[in-house]
C-alpha positions as a Markdown table, in Angstrom:
| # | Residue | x | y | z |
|---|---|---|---|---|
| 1 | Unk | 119.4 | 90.8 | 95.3 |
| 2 | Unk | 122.7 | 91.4 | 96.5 |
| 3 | Unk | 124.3 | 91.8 | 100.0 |
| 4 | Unk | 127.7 | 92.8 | 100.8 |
| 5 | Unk | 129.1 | 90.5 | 103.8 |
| 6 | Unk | 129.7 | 92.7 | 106.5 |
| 7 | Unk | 132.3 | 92.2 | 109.9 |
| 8 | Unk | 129.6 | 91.7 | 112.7 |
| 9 | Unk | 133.0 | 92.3 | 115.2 |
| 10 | Unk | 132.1 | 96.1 | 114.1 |
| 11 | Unk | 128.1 | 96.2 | 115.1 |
| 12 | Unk | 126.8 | 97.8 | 117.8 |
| 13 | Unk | 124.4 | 95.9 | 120.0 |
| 14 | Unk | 121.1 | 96.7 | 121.8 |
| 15 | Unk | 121.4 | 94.1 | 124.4 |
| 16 | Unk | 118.4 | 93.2 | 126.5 |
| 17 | Unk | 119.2 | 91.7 | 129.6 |
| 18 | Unk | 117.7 | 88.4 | 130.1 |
| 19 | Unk | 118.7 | 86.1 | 133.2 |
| 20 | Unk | 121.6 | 83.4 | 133.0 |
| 21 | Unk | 120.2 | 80.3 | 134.5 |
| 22 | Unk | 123.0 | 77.3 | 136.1 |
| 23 | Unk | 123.6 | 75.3 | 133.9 |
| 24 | Unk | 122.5 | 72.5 | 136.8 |
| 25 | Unk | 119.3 | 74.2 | 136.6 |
| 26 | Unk | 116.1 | 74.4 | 134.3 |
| 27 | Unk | 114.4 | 78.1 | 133.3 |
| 28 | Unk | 111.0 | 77.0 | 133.4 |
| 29 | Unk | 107.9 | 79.5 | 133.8 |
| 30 | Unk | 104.0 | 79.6 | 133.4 |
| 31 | Unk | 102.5 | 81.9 | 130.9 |
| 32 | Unk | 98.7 | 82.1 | 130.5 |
| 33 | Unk | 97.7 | 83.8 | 127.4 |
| 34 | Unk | 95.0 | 86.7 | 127.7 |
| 35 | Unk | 91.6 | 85.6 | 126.4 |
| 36 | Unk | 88.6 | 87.4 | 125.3 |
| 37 | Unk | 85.9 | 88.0 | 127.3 |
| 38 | Unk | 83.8 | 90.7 | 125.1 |
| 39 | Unk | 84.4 | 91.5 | 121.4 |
| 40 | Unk | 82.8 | 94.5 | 119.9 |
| 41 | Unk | 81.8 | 94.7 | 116.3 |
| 42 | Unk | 82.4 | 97.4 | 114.5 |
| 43 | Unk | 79.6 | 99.3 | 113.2 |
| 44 | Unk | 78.8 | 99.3 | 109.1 |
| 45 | Unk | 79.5 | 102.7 | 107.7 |
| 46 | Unk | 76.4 | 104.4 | 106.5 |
| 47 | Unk | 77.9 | 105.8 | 103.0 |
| 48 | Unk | 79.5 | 102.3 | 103.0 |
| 49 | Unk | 76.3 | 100.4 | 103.0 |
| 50 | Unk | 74.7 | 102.8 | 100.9 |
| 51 | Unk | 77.1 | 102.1 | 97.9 |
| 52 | Unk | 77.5 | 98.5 | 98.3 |
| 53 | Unk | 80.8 | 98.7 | 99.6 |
| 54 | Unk | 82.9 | 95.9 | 101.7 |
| 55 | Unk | 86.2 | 95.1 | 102.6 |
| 56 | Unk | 88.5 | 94.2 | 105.2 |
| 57 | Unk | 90.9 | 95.5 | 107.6 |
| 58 | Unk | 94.0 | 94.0 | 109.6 |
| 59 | Unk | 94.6 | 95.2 | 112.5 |
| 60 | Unk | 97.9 | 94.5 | 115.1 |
| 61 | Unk | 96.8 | 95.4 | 118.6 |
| 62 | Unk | 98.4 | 94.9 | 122.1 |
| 63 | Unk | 96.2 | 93.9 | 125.3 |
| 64 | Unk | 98.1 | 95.3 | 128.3 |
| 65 | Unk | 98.2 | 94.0 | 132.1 |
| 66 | Unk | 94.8 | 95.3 | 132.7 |
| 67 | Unk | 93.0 | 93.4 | 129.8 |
| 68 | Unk | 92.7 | 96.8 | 127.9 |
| 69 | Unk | 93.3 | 96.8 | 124.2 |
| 70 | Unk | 96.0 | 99.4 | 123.7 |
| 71 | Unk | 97.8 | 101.2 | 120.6 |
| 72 | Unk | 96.0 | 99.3 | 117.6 |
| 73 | Unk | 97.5 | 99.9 | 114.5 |
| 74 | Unk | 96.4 | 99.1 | 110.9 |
| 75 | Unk | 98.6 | 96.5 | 109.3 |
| 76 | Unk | 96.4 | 96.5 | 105.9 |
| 77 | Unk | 93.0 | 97.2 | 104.4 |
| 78 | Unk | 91.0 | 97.3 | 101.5 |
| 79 | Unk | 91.1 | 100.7 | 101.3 |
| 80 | Unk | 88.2 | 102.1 | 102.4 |
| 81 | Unk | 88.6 | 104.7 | 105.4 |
| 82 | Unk | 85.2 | 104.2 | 107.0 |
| 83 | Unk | 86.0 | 100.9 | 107.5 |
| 84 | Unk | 89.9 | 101.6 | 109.2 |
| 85 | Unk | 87.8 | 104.4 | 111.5 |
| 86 | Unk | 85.1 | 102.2 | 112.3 |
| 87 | Unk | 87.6 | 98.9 | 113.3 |
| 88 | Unk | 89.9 | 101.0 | 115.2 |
| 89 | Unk | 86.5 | 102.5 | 117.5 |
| 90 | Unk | 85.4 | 98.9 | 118.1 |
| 91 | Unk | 88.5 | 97.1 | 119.2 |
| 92 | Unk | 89.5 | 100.1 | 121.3 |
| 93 | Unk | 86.3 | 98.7 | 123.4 |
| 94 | Unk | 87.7 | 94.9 | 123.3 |
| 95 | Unk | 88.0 | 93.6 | 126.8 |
| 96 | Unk | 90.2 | 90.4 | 127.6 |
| 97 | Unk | 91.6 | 88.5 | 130.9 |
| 98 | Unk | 95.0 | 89.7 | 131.2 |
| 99 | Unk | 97.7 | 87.3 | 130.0 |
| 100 | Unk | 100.2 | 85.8 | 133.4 |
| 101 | Unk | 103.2 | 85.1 | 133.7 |
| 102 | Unk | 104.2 | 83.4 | 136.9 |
| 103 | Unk | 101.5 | 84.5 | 138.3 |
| 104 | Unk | 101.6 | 88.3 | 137.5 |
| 105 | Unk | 100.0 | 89.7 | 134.6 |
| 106 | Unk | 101.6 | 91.4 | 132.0 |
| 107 | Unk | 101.1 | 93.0 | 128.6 |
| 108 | Unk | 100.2 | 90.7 | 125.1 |
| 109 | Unk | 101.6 | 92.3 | 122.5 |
| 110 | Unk | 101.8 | 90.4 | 119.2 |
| 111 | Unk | 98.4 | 89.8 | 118.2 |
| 112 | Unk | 96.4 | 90.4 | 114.6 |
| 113 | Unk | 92.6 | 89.9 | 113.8 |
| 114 | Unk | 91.2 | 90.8 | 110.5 |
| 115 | Unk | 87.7 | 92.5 | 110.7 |
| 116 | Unk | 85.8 | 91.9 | 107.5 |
| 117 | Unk | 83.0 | 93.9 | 106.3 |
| 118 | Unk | 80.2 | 92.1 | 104.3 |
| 119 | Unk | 76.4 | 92.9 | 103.7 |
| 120 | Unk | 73.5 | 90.3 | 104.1 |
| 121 | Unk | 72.0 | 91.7 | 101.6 |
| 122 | Unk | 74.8 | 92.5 | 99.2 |
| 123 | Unk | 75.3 | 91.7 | 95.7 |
| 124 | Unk | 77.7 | 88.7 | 95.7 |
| 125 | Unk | 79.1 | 89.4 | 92.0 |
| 126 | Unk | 80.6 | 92.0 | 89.8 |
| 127 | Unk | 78.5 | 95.0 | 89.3 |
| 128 | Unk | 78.1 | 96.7 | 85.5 |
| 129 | Unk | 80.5 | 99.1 | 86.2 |
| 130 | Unk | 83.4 | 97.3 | 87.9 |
| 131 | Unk | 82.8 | 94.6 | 85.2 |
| 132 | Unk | 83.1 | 97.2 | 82.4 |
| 133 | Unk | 86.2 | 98.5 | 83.9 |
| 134 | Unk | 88.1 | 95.2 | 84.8 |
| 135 | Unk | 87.1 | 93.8 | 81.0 |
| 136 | Unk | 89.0 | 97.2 | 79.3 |
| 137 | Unk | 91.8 | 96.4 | 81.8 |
| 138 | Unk | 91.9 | 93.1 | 81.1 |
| 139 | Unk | 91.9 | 93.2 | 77.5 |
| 140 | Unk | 94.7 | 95.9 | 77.8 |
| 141 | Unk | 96.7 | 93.2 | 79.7 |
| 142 | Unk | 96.2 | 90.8 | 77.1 |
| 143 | Unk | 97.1 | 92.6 | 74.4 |
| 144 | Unk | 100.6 | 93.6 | 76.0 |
| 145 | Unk | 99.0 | 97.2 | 76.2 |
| 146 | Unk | 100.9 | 97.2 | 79.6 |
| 147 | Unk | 100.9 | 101.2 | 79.8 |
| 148 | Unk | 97.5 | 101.1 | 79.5 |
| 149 | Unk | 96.3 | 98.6 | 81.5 |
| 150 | Unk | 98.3 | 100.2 | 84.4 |
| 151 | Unk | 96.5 | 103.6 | 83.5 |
| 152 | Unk | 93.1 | 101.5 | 83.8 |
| 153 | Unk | 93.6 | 99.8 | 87.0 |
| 154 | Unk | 94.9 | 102.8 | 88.6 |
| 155 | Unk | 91.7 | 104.4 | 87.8 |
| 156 | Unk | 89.8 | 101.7 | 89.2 |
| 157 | Unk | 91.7 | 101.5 | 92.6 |
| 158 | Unk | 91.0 | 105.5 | 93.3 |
| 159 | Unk | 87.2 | 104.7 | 93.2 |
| 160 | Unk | 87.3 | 101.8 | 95.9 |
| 161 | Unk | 83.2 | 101.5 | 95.6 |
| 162 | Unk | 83.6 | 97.7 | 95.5 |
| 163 | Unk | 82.1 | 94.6 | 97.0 |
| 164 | Unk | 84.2 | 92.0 | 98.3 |
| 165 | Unk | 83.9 | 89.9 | 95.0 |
| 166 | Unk | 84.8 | 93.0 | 93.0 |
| 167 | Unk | 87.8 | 93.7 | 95.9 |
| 168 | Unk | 89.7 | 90.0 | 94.9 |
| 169 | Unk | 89.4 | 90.1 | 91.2 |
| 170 | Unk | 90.8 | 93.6 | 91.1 |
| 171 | Unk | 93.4 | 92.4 | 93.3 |
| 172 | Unk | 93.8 | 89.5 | 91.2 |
| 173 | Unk | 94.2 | 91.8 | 87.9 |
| 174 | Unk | 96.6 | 94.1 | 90.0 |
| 175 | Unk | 99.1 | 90.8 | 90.7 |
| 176 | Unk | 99.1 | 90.1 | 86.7 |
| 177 | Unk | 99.6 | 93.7 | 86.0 |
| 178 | Unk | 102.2 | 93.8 | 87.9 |
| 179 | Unk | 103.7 | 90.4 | 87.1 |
| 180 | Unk | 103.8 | 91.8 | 83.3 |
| 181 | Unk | 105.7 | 95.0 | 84.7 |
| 182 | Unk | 108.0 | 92.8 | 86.4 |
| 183 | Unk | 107.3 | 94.6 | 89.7 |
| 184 | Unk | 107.5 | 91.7 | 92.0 |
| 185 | Unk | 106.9 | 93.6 | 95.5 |
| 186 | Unk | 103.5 | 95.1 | 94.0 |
| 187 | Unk | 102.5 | 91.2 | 92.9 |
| 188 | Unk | 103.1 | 90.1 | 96.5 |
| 189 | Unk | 101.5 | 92.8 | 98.2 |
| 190 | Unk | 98.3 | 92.6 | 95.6 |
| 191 | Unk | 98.4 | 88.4 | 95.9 |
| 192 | Unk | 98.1 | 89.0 | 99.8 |
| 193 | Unk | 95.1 | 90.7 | 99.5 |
| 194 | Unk | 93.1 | 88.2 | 97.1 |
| 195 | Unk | 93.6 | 85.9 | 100.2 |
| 196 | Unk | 93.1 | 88.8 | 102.7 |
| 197 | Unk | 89.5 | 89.1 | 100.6 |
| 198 | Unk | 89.0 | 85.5 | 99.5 |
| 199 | Unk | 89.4 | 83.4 | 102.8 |
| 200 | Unk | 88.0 | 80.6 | 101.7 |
| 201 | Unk | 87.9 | 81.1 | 97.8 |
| 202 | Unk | 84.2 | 81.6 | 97.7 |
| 203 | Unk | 85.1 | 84.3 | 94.8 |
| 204 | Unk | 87.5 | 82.6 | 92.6 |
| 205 | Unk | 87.4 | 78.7 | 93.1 |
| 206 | Unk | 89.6 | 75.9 | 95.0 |
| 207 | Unk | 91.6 | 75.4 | 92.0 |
| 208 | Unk | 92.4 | 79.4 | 91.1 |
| 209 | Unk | 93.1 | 79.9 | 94.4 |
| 210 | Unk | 95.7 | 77.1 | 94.7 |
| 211 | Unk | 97.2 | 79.0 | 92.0 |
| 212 | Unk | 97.1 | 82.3 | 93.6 |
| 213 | Unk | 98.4 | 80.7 | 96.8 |
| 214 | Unk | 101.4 | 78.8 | 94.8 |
| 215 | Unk | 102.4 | 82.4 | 93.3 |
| 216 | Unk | 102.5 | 83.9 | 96.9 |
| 217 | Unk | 104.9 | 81.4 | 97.9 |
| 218 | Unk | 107.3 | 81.6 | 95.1 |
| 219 | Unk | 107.3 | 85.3 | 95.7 |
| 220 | Unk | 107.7 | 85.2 | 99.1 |
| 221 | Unk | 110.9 | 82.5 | 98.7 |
| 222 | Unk | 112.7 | 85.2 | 96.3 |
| 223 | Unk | 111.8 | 87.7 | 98.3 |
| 224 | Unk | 113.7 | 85.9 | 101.6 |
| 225 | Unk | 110.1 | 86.0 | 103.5 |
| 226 | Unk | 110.9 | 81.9 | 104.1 |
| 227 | Unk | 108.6 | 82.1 | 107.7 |
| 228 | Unk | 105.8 | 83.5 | 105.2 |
| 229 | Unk | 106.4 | 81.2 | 102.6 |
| 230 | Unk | 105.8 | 78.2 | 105.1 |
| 231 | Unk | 102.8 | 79.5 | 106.4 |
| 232 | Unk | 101.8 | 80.0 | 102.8 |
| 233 | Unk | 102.8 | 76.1 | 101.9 |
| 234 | Unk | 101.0 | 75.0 | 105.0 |
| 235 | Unk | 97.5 | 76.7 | 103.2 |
| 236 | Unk | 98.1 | 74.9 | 100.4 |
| 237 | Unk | 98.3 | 71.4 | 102.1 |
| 238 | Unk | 94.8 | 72.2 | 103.7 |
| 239 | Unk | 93.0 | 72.8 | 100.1 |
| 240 | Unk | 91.3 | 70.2 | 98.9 |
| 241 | Unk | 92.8 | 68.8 | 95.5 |
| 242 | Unk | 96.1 | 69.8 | 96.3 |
| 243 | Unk | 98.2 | 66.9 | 95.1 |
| 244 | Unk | 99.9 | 68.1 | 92.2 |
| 245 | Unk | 101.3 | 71.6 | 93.6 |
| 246 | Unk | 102.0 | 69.8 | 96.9 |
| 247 | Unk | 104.3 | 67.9 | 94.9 |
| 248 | Unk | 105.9 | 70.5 | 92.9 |
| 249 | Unk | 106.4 | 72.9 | 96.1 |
| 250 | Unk | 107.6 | 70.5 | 98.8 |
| 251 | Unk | 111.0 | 70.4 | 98.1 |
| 252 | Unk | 110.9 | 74.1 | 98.2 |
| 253 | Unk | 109.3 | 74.1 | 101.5 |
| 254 | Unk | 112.1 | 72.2 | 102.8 |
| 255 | Unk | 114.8 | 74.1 | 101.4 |
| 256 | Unk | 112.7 | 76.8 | 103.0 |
| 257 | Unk | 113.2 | 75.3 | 106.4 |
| 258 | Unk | 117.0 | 74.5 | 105.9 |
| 259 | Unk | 117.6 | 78.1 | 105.2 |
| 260 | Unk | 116.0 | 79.3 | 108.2 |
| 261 | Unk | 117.8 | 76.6 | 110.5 |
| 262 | Unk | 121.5 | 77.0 | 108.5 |
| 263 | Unk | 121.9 | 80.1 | 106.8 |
| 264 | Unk | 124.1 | 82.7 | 108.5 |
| 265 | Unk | 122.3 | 85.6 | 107.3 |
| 266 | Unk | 118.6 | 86.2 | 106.0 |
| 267 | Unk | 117.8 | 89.4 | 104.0 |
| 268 | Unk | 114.8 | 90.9 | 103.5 |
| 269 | Unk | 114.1 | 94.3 | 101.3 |
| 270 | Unk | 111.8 | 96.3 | 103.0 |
| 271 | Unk | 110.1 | 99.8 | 101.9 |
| 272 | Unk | 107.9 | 101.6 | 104.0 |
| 273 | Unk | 104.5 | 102.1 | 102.5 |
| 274 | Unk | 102.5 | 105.1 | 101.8 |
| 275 | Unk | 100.4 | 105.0 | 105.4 |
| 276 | Unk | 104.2 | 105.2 | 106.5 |
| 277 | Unk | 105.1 | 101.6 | 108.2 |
| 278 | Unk | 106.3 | 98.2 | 107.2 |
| 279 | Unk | 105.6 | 94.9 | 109.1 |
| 280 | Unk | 107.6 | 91.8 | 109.7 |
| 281 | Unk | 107.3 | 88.6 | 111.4 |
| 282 | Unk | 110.6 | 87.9 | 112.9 |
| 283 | Unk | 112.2 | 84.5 | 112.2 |
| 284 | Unk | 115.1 | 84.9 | 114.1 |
| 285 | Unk | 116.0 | 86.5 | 117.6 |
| 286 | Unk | 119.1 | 88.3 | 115.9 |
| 287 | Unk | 118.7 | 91.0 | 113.4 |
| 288 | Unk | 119.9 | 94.8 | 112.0 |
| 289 | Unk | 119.3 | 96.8 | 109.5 |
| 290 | Unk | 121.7 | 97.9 | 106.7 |
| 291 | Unk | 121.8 | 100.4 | 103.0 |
| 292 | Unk | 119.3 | 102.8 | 104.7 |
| 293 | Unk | 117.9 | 104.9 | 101.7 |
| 294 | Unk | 115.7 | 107.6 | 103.2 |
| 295 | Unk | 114.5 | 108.3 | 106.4 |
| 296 | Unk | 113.9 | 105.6 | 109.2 |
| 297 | Unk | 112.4 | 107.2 | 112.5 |
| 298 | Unk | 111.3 | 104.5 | 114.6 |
| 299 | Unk | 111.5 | 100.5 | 115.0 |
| 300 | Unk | 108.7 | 98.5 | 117.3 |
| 301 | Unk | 109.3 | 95.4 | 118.5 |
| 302 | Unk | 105.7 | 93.9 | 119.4 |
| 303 | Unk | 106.6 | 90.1 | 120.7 |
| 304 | Unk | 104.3 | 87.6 | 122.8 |
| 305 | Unk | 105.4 | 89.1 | 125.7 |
| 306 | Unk | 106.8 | 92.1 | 125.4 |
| 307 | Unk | 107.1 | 95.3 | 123.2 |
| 308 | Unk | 109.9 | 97.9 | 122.9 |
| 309 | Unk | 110.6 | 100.8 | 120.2 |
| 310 | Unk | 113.8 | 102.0 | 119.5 |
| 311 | Unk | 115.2 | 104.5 | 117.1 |
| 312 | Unk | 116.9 | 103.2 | 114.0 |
| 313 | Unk | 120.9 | 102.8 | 112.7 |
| 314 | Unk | 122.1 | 100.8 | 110.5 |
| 315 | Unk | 124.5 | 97.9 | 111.3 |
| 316 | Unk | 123.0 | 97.9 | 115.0 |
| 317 | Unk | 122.0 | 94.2 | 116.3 |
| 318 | Unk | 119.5 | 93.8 | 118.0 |
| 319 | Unk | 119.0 | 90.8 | 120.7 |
| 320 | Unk | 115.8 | 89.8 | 121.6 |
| 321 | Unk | 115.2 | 87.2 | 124.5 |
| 322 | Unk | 114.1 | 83.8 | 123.9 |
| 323 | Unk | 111.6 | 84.7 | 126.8 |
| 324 | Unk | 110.3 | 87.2 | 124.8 |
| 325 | Unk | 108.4 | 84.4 | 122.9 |
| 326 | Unk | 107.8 | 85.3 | 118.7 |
| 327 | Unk | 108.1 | 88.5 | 117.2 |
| 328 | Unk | 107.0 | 91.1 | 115.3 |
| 329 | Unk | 108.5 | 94.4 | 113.9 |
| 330 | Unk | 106.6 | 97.9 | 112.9 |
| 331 | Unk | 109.5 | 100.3 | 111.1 |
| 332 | Unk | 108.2 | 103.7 | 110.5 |
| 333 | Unk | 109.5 | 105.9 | 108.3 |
| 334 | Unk | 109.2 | 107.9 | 105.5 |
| 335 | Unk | 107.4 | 106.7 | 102.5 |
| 336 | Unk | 109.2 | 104.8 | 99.9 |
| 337 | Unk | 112.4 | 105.1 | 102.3 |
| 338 | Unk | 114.2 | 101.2 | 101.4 |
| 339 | Unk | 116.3 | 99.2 | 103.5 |
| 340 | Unk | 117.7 | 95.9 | 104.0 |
| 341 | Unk | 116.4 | 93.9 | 107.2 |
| 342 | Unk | 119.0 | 91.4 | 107.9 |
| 343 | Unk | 118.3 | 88.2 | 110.1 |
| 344 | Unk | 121.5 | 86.4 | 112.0 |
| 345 | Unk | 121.4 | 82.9 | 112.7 |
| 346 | Unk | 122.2 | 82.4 | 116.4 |
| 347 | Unk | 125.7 | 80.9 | 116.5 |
| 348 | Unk | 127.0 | 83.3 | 113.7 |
């Protein structure tokens, strides 16, 4: 990956006005976060539970000052539509006490729930077909019949009539295809949802899933997603028999951290997906965007306490208050437009 050092003297800057305490004085303030007080679940699709289908969906949602849940947006899914329709209906009904701030309430705008889908009566394995498919795929793999095996798990993925057993292995075989292509973005993206699916690895195993979990954080260290990486390294440390890739990953977890505290510039690739968006968590309080391929429309700022959206233009900063609490961004844009997301350490 390479990034051309630019003159920040020549940036444009959003600046959001925050107050400049004394310096014989001490900012301090109350903040109450809002809370639920009545969840709705969604309802099972029909045609869903007909075909034995489940699957997930992640969901970014803000609560404003009334306790309302406002403009929810899907982050990610399994795929299925009736289950996006059907989360998006319930948590428009979510109700919560109002998050305060020194007393007056005000809007809570960074917060994520995953609803998962799941039958009591389901079949908790592969079924003849899916298993049929995956084993041709497989094989295809395995025999460095890469073409092939692309052209097979394409064909599975536009069928989506999948439990959520049969949604993590082909997830699983969609991170290996890719790996084998060398098409690291797709790997991350397709490792993300094994653990989006597979919580608690009730369909691969503790020690395949440490696995899975140790190849998400290499990928997200190359890829400059250090913040992710750590939260990835600090699942790890909760599995049991973890020992051995504790050990191996540690010192890469604090290089992790040293980056984030020293480094004068973090760079992230980002591509806006085909729903049209692209999410990031924020590590810093400082970034821009630069090499804009395509077209970027809009940029959302949803934080702990506050939300903005501002157009896009490259080598803008953008300042976000401390008060503002942690952060994270929606772009929106066209799909496949790229784009480098650059995050500036404080003092640079």
């Amino acid at each position: 990956m390479k990034f051309s050092m630019i003159a920040l003297s020549f940036f444009s800057t959003v600046l959001i006005a925050e107050p400049e305490p004394s310096s014989n004085v001490e900012w301090i303030e109350s903040i109450i976060p809002a809370e639920p007080i009545e969840r709705v679940s969604p309802r099972f699709p029909t045609k869903a539970a007909r075909n034995g289908n489940e699957g997930w969906v992640k969901l970014s949602f803000v609560v404003d000052a009334n306790g309302a849940v406002v403009d929810p947006v899907i982050e990610d899914s399994s795929g299925i539509r009736g289950f996006e329709k059907a989360s998006l209906r319930a948590i428009k009904q979510w109700q919560y006490s109002p998050a305060i701030r020194n007393g007056e309430k005000i809007e809570q705008c960074r917060n994520s729930v995953q609803m998962d889908f799941k039958l009591d009566r389901g079949i908790k394995g592969g079924r003849k077909r899916f298993v049929r498919e995956y084993k041709n795929a497989d094989e295809a793999l395995k025999t460095d019949n890469i073409v092939l095996a692309e052209q097979l798990i394409t064909q599975m993925g536009e069928g989506k009539i999948w439990n959520s057993y049969e949604d993590a292995w082909f997830w699983m075989l969609k991170s290996e295809i890719a790996k084998a292509q060398g098409q690291e973005n797709t790997q991350l993206s397709s490792l993300r949802r094994v653990v989006y699916s597979n919580k608690s690895s009730e369909y691969v195993g503790d020690q395949y899933y440490i696995y899975l979990l140790h190849q998400k954080f290499i990928l997200e260290i190359k890829a400059s997603l250090f913040s992710d990486a750590l939260q990835t390294f600090a699942q790890i440390e909760q599995r049991p028999d973890n020992e051995k890739t504790v050990s191996v990953l540690e010192k890469y977890a604090t290089q992790a951290r040293q980056v984030l505290k020293n480094q004068d510039f973090i760079v992230v690739q980002g591509e806006v997906g085909s729903n049209g968006d692209w999410w990031h968590s924020l590590s810093r309080n400082r970034f821009m965007f630069s090499d804009i391929a395509g077209t970027l429309d809009t940029v959302e700022l949803r934080c702990d306490n506050k939300r903005e959206k501002y157009t896009v233009a490259e080598f803008t900063e953008w300042k976000i208050p401390k008060s503002w609490g942690r952060c994270k961004i929606m772009v929106v844009g066209d799909t496949l437009a790229n784009f480098n997301l650059v995050e500036i350490r404080q003092d640079a």
